[in-house]
Jmol script that loads the backbone (N, CA, C; Angstrom):
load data "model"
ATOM      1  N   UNK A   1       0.291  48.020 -22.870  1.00  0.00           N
ATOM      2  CA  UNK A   1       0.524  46.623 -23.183  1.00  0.00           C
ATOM      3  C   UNK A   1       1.755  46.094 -22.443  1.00  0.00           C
ATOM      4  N   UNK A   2       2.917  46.867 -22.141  1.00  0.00           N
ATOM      5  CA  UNK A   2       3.908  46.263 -21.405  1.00  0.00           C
ATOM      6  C   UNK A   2       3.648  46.041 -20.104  1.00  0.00           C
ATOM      7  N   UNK A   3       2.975  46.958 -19.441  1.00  0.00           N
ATOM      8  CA  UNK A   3       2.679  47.011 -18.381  1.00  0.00           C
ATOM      9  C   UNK A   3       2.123  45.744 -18.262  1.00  0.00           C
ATOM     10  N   UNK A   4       0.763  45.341 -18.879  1.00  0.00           N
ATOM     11  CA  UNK A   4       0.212  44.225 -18.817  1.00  0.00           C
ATOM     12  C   UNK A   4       1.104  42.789 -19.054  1.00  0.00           C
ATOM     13  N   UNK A   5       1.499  43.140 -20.117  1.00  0.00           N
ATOM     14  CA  UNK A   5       2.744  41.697 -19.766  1.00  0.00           C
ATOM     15  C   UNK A   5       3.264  41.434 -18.723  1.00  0.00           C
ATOM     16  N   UNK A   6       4.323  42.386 -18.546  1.00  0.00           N
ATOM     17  CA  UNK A   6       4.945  42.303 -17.577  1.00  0.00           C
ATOM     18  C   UNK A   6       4.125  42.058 -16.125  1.00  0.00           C
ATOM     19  N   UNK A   7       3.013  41.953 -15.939  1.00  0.00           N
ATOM     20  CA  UNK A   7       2.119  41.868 -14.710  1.00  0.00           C
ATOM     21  C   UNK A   7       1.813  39.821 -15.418  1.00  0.00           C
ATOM     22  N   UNK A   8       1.916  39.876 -16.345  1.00  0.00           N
ATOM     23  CA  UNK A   8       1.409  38.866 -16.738  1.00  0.00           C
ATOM     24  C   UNK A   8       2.189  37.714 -16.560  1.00  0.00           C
ATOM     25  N   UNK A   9       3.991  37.707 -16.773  1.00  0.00           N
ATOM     26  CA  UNK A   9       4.633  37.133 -17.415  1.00  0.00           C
ATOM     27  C   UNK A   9       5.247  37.031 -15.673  1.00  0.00           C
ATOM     28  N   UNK A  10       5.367  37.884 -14.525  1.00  0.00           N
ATOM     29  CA  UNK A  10       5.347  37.440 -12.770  1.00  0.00           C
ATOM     30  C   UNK A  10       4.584  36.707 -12.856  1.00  0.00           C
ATOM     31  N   UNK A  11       3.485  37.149 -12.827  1.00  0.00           N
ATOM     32  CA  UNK A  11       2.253  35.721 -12.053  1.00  0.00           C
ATOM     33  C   UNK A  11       2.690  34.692 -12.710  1.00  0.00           C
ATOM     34  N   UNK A  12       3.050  34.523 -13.676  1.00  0.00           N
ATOM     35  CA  UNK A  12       3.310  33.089 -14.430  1.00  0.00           C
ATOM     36  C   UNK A  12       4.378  32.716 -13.964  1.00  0.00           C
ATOM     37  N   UNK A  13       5.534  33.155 -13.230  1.00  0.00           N
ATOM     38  CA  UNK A  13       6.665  33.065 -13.385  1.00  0.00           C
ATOM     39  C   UNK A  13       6.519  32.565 -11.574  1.00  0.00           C
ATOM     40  N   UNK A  14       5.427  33.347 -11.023  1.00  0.00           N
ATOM     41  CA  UNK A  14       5.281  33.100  -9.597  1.00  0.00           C
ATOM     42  C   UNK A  14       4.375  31.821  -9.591  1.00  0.00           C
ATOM     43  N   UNK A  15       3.843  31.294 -10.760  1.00  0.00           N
ATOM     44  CA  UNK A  15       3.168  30.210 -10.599  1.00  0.00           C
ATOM     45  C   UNK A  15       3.650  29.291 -10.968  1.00  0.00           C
ATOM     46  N   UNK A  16       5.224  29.302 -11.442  1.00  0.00           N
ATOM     47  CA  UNK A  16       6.351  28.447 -11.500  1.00  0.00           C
ATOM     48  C   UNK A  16       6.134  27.413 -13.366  1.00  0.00           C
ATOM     49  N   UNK A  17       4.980  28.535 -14.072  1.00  0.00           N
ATOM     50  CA  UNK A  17       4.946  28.270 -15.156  1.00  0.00           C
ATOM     51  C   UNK A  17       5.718  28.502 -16.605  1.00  0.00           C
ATOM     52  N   UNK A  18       6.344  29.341 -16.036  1.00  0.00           N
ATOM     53  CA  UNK A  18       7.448  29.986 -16.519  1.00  0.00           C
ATOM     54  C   UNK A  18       9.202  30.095 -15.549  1.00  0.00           C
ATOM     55  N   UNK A  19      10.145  30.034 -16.143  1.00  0.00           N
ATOM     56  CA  UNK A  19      11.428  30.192 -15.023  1.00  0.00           C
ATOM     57  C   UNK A  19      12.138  31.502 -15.575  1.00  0.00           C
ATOM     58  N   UNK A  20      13.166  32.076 -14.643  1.00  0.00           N
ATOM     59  CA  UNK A  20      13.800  32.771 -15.790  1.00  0.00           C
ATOM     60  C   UNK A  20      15.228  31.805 -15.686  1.00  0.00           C
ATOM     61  N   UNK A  21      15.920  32.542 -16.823  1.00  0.00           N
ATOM     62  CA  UNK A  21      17.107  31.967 -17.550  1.00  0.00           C
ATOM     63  C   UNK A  21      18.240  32.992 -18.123  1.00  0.00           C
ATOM     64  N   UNK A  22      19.145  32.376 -18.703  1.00  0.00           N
ATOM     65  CA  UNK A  22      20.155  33.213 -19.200  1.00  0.00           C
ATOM     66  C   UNK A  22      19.547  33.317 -20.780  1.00  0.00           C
ATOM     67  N   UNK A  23      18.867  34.521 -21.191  1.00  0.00           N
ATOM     68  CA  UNK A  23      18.036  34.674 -22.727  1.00  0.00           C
ATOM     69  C   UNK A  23      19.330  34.288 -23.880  1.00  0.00           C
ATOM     70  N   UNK A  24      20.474  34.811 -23.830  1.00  0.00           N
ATOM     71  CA  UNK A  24      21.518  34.173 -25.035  1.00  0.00           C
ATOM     72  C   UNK A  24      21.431  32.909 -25.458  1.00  0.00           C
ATOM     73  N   UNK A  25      21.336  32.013 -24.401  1.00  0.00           N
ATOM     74  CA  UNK A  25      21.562  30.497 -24.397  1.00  0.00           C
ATOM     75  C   UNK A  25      20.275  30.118 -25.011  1.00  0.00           C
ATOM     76  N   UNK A  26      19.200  30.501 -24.299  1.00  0.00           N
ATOM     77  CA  UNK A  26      17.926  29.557 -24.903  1.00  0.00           C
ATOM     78  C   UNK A  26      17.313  30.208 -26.102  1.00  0.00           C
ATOM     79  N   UNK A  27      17.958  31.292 -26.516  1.00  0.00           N
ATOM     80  CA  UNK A  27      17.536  32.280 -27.588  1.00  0.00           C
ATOM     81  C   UNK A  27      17.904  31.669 -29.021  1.00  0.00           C
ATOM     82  N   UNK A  28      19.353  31.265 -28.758  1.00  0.00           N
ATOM     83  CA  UNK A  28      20.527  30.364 -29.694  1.00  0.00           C
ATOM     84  C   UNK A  28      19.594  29.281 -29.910  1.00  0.00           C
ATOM     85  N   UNK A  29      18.853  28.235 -28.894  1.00  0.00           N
ATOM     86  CA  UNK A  29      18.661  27.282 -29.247  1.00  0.00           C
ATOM     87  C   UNK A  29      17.346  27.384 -29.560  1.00  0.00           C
ATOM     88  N   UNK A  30      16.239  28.150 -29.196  1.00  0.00           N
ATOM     89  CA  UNK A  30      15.108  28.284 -30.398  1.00  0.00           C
ATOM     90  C   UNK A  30      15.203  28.822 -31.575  1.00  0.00           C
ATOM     91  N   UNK A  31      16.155  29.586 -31.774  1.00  0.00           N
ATOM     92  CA  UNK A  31      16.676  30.016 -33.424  1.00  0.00           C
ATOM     93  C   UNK A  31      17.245  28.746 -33.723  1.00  0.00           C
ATOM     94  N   UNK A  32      17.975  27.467 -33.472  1.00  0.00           N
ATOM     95  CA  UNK A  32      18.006  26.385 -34.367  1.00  0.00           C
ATOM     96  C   UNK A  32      17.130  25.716 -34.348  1.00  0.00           C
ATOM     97  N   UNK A  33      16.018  25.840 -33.739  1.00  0.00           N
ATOM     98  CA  UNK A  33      14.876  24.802 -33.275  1.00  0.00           C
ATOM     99  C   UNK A  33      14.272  24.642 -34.793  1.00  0.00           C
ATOM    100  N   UNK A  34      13.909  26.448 -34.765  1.00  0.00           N
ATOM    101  CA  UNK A  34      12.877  27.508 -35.650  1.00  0.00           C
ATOM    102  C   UNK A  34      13.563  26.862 -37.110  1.00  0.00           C
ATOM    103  N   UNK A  35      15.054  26.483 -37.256  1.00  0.00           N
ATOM    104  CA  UNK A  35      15.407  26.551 -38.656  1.00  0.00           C
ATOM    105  C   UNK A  35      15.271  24.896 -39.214  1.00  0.00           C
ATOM    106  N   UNK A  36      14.843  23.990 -38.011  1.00  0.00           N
ATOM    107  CA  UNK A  36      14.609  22.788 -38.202  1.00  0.00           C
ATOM    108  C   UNK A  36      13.032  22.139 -38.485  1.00  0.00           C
ATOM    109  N   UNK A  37      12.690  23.351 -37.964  1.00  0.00           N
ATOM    110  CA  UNK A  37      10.732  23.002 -37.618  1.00  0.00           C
ATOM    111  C   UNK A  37      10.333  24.223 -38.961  1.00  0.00           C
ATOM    112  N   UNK A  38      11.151  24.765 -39.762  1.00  0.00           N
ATOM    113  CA  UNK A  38      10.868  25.333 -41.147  1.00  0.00           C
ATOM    114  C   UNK A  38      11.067  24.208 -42.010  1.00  0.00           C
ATOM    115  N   UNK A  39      12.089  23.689 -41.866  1.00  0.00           N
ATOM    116  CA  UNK A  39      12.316  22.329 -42.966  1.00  0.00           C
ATOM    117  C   UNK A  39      10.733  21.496 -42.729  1.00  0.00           C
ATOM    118  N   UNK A  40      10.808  21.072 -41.904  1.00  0.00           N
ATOM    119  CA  UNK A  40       9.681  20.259 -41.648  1.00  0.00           C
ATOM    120  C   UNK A  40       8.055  20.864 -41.778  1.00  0.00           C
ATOM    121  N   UNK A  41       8.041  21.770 -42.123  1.00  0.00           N
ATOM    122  CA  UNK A  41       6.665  22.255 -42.323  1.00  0.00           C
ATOM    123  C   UNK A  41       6.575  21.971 -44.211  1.00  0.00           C
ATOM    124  N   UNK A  42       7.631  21.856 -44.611  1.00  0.00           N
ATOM    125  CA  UNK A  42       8.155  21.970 -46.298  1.00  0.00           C
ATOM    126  C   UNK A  42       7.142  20.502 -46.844  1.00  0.00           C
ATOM    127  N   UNK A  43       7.021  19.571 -45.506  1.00  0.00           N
ATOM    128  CA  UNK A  43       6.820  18.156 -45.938  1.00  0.00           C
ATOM    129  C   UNK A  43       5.546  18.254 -46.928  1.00  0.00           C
ATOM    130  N   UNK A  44       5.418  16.749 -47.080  1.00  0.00           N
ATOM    131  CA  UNK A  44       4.015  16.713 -48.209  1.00  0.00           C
ATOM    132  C   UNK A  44       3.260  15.688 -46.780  1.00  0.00           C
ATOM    133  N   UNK A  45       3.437  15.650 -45.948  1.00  0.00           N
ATOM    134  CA  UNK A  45       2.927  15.493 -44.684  1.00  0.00           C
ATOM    135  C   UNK A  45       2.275  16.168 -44.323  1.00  0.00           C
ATOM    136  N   UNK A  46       0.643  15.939 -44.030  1.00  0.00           N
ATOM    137  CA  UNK A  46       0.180  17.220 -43.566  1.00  0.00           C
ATOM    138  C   UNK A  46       0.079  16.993 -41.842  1.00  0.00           C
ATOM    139  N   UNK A  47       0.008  16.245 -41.570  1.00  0.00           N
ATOM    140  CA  UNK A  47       0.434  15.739 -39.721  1.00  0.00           C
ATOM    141  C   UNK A  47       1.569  16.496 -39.424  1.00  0.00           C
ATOM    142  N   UNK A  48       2.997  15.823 -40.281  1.00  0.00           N
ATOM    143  CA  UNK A  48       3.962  16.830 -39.699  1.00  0.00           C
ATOM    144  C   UNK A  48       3.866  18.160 -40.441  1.00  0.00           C
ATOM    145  N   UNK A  49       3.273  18.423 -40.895  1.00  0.00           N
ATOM    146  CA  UNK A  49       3.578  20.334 -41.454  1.00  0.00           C
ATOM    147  C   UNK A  49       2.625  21.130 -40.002  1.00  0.00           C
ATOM    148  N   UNK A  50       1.252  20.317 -39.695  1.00  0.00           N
ATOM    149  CA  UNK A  50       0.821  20.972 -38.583  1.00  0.00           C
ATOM    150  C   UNK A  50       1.888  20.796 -37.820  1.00  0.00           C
ATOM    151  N   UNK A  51       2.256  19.941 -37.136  1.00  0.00           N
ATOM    152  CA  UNK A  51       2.726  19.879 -35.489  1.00  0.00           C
ATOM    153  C   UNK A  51       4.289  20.649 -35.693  1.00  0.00           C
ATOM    154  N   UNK A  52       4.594  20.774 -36.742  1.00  0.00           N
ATOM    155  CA  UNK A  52       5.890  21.372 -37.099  1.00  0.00           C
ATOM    156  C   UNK A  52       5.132  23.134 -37.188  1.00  0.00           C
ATOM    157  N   UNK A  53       4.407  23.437 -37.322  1.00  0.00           N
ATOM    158  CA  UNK A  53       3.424  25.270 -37.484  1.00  0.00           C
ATOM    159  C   UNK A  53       3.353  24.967 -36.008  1.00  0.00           C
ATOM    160  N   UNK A  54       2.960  23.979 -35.359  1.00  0.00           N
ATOM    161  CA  UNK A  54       2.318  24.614 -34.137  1.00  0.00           C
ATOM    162  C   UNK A  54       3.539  24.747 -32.917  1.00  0.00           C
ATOM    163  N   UNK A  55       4.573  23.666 -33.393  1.00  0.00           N
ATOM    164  CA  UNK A  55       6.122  23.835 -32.509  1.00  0.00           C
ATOM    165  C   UNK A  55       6.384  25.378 -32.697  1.00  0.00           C
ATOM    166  N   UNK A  56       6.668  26.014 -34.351  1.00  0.00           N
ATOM    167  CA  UNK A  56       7.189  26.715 -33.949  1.00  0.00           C
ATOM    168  C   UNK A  56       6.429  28.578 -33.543  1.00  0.00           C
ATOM    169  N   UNK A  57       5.117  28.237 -33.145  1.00  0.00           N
ATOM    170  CA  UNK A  57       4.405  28.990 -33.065  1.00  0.00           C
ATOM    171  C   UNK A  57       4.737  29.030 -31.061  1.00  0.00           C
ATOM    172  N   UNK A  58       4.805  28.044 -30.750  1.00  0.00           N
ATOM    173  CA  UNK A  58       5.247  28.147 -29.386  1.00  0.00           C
ATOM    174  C   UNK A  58       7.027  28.633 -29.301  1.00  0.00           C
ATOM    175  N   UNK A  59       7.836  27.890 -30.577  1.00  0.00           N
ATOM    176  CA  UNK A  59       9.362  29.103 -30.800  1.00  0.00           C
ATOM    177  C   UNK A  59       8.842  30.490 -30.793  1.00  0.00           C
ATOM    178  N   UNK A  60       7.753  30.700 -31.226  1.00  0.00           N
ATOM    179  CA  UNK A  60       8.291  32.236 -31.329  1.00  0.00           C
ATOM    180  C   UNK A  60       7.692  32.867 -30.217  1.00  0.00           C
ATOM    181  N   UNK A  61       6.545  32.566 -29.446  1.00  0.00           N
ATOM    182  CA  UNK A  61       6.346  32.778 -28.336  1.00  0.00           C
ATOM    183  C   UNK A  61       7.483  32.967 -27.163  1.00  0.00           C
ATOM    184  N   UNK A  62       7.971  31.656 -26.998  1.00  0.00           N
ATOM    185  CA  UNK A  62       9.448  31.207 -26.129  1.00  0.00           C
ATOM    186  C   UNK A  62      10.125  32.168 -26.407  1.00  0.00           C
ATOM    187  N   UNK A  63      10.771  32.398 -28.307  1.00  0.00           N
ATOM    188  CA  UNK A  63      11.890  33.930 -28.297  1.00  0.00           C
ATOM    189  C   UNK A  63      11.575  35.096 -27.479  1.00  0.00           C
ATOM    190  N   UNK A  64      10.116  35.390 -27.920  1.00  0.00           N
ATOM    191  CA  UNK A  64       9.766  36.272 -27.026  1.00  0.00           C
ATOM    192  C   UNK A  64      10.154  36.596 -25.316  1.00  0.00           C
ATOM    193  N   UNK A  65       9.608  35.330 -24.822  1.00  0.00           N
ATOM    194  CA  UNK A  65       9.728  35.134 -23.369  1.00  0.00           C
ATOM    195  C   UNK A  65      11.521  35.022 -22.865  1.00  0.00           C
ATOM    196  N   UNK A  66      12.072  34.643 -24.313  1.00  0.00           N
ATOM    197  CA  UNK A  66      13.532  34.402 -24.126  1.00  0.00           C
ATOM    198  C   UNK A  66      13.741  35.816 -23.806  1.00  0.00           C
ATOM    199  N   UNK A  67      13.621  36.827 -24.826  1.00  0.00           N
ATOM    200  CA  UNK A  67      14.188  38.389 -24.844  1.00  0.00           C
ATOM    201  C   UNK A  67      13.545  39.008 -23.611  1.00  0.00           C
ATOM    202  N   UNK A  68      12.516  38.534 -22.683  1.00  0.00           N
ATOM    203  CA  UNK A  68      12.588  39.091 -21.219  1.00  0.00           C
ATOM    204  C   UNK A  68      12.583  38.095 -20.233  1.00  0.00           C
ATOM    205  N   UNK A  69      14.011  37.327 -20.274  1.00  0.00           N
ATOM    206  CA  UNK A  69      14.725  37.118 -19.255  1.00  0.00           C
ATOM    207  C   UNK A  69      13.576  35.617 -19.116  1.00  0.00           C
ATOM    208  N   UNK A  70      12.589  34.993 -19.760  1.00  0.00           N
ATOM    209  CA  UNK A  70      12.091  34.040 -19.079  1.00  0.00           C
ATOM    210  C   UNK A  70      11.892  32.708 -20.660  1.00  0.00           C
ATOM    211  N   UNK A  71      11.520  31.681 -19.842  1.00  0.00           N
ATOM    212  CA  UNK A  71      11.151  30.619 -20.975  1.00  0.00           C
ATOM    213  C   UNK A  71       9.906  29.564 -20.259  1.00  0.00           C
ATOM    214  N   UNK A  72       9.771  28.861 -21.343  1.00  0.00           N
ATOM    215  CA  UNK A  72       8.613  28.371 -20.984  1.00  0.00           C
ATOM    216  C   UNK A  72       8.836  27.248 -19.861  1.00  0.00           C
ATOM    217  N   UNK A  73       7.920  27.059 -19.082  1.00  0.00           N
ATOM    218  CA  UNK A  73       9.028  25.794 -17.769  1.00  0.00           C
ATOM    219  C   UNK A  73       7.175  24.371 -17.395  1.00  0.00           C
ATOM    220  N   UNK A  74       6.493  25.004 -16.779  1.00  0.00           N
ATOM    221  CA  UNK A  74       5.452  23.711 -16.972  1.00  0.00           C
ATOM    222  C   UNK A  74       4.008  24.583 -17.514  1.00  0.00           C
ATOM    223  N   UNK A  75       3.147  23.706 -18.244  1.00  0.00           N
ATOM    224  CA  UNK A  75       1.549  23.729 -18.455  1.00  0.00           C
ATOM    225  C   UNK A  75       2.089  24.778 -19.817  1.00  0.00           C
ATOM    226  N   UNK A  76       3.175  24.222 -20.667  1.00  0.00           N
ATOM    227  CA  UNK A  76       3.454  25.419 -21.901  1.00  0.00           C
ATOM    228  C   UNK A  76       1.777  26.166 -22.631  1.00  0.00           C
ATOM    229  N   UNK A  77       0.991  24.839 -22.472  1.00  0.00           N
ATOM    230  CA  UNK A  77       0.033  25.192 -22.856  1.00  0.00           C
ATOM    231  C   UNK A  77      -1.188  26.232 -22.625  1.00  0.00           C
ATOM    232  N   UNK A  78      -0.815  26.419 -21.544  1.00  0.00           N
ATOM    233  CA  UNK A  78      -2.052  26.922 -20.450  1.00  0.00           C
ATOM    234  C   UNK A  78      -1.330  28.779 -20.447  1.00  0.00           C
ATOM    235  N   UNK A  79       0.306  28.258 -20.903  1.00  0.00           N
ATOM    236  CA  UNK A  79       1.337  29.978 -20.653  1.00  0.00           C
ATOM    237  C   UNK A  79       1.064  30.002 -21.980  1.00  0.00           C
ATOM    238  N   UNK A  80       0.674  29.937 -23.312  1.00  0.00           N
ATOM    239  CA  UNK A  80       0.524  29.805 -24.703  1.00  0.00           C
ATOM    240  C   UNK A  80      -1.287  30.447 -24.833  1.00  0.00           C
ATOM    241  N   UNK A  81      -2.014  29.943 -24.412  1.00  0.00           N
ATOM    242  CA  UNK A  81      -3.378  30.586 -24.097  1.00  0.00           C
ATOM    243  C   UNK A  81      -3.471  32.075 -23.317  1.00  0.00           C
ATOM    244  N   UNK A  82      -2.500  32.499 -22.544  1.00  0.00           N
ATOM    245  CA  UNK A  82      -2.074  33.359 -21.646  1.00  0.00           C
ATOM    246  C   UNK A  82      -1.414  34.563 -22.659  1.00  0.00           C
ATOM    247  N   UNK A  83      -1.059  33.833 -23.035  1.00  0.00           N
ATOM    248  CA  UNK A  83       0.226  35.106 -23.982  1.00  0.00           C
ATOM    249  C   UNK A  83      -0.119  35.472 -25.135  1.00  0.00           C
ATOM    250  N   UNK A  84      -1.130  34.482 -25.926  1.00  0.00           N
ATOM    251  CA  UNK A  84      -1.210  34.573 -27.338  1.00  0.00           C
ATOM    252  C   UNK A  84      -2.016  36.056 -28.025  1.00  0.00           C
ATOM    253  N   UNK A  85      -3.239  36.100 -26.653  1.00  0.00           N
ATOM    254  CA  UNK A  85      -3.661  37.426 -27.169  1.00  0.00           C
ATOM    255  C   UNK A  85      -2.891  39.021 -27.099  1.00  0.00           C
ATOM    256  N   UNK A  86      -1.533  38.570 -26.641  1.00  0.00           N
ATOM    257  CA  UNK A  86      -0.563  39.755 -26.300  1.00  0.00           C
ATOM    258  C   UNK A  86      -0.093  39.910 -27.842  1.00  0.00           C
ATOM    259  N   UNK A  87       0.876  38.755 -28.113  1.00  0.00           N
ATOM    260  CA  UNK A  87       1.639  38.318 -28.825  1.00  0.00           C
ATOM    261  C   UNK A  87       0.773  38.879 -30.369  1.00  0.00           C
ATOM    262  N   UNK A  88      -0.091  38.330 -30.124  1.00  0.00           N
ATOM    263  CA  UNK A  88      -1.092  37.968 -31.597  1.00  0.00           C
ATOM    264  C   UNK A  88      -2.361  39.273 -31.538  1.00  0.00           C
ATOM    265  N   UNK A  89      -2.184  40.211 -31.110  1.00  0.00           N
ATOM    266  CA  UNK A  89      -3.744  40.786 -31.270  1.00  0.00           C
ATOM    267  C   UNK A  89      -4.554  40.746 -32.032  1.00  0.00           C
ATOM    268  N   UNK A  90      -4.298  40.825 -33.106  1.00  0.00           N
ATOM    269  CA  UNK A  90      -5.340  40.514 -34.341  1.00  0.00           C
ATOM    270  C   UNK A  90      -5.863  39.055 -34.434  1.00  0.00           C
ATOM    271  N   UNK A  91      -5.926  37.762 -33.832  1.00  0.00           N
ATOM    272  CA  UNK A  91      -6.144  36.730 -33.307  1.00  0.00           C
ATOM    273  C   UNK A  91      -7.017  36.936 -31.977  1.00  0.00           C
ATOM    274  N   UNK A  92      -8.396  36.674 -33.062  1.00  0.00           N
ATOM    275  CA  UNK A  92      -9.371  36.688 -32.034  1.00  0.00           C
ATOM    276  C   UNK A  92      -9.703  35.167 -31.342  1.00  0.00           C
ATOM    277  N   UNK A  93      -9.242  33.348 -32.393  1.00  0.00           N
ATOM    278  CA  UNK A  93      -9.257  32.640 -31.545  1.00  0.00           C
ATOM    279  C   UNK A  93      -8.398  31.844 -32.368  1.00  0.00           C
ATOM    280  N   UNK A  94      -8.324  30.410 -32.066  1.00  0.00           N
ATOM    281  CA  UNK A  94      -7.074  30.066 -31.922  1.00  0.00           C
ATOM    282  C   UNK A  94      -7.402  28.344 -32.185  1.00  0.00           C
ATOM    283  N   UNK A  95      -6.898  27.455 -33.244  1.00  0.00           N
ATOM    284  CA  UNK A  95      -7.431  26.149 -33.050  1.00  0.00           C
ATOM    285  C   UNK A  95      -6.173  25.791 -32.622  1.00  0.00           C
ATOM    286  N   UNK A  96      -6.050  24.594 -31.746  1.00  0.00           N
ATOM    287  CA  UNK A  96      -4.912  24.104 -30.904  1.00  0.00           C
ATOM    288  C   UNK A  96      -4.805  22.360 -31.067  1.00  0.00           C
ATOM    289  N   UNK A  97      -6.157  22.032 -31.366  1.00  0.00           N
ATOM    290  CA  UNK A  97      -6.288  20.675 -31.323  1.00  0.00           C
ATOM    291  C   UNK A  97      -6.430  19.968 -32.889  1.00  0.00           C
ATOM    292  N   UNK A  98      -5.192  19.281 -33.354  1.00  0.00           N
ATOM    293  CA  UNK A  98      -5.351  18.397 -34.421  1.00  0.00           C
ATOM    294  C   UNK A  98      -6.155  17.892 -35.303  1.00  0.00           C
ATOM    295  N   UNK A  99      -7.246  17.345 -33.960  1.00  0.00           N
ATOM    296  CA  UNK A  99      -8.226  16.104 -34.134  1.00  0.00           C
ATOM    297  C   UNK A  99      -9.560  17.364 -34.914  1.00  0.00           C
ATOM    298  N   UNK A 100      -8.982  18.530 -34.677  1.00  0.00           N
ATOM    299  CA  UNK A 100     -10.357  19.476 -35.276  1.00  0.00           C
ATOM    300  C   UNK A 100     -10.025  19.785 -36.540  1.00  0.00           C
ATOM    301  N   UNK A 101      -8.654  19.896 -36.917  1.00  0.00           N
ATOM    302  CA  UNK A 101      -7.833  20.534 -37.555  1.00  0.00           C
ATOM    303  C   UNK A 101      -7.531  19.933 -39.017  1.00  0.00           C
ATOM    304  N   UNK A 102      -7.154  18.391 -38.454  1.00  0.00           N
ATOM    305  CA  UNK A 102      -7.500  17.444 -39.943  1.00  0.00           C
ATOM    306  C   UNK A 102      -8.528  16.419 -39.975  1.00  0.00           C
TER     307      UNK A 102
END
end "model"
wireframe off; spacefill off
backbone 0.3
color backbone group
């Protein structure tokens, strides 16, 4: 499985979908992201409780990508489809779109 990441997380990085970075800095700031997009899932909103689950479902992805040296940079979406079956194995699929959702 590392192997495969790591084959995974170049090409992305060579397809300028990913950058790397200094991981402390952007690590710090998805751990306050994560403690702001928890409040907000609390709502009696169910619009913002999704889009607040699905922010920080891409935080914890990003931590991830933070702790090897990279973060998310364009098409987050397309590097989120890419990664999720790493990340998530037991996630065989995945709803992404709202409009299905509520």
């Amino acid at each position: 499985m590392v192997v495969e990441m790591n084959e995974i997380l170049r090409s992305l990085c060579n397809g300028g979908n990913l950058k790397m970075i200094n991981r402390l800095k952007y690590m710090e700031q998805n751990k306050n992201s994560l403690r702001v997009l928890e409040d907000r899932r609390k709502s009696d909103d169910i619009s913002l409780q999704y889009t607040a689950t699905y922010d920080i479902l891409f935080r914890i992805i990003d931590l991830e990508l933070n702790s090897n040296g990279y973060t998310l940079n364009k098409s987050p979406h397309f590097v989120f489809k890419k990664l999720y079956p790493i990340f998530f194995p037991s996630i065989k699929h995945i709803n992404i779109n709202i409009n299905e959702v509520v």
